[in-house]
C-alpha positions as CSV (number, residue, x, y, z in Angstrom):
1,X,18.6,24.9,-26.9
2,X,20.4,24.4,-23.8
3,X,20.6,21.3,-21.8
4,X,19.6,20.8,-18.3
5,X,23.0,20.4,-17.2
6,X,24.0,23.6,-19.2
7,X,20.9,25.9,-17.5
8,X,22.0,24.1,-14.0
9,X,25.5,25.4,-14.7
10,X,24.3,29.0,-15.7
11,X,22.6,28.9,-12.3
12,X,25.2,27.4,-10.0
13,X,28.5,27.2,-11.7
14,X,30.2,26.3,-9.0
15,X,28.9,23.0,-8.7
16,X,29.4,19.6,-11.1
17,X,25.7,18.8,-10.8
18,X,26.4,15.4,-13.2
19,X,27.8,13.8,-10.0
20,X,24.9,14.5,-7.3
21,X,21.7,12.2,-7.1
22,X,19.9,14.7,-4.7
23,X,21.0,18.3,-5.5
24,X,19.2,19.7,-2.7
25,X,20.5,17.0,-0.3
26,X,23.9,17.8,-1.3
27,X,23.1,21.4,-0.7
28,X,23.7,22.4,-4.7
29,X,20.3,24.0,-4.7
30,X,17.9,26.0,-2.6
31,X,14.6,27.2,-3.3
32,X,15.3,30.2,-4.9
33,X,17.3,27.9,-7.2
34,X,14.6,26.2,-7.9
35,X,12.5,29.3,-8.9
36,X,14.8,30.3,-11.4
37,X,15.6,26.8,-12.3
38,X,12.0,26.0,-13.4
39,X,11.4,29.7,-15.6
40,X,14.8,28.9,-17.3
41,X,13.3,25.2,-18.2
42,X,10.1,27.1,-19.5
43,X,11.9,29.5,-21.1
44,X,14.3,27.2,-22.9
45,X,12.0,24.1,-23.7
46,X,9.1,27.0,-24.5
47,X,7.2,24.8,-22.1
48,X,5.1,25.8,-18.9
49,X,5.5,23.7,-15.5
50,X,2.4,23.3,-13.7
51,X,2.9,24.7,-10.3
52,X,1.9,21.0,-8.5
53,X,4.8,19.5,-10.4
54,X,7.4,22.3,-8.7
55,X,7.9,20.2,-5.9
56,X,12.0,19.0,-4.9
57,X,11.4,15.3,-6.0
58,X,10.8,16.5,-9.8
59,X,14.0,18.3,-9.5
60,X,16.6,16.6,-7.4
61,X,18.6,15.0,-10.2
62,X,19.0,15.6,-14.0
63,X,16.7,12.0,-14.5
64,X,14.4,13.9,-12.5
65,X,14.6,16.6,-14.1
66,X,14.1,15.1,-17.6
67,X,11.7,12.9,-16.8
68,X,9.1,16.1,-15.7
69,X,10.3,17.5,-19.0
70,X,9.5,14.5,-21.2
71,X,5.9,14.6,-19.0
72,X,5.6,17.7,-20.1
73,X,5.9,16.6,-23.9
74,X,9.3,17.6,-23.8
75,X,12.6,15.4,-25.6
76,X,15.4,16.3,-22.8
């Protein structure tokens, strides 16, 4: 199972996402991004991310991030 640093780094390689608290601030993500962001999280946890959760303050930062997954009954 990937990581959500590894599936943010098959998305946007270019970028060291472990140093950003606000990826969208810091213009690492757009949202298109966060599209295919959220399908690679469902696909890879097997999990399904309600659409009133896919909003940028549940994906900003890897905390964020993991802390939707773990909402989601997911262990980051």
């Amino acid at each position: 199972m990937s990581t959500v640093l590894d599936i943010l780094a098959q998305i946007r390689p270019e970028f060291d996402f472990s140093q950003s608290n606000d990826f969208f601030e810091d213009g690492m993500l757009d949202s298109f991004d966060l599209i295919t962001l959220v399908s690679e999280l469902d696909k890879s946890y097997g999990i399904s991310i309600d659409g009133l959760h896919i909003v940028p303050e549940n994906f900003q930062n890897v905390a964020a991030i993991e802390a939707l997954l773990s909402r989601s009954g997911v262990a980051p």
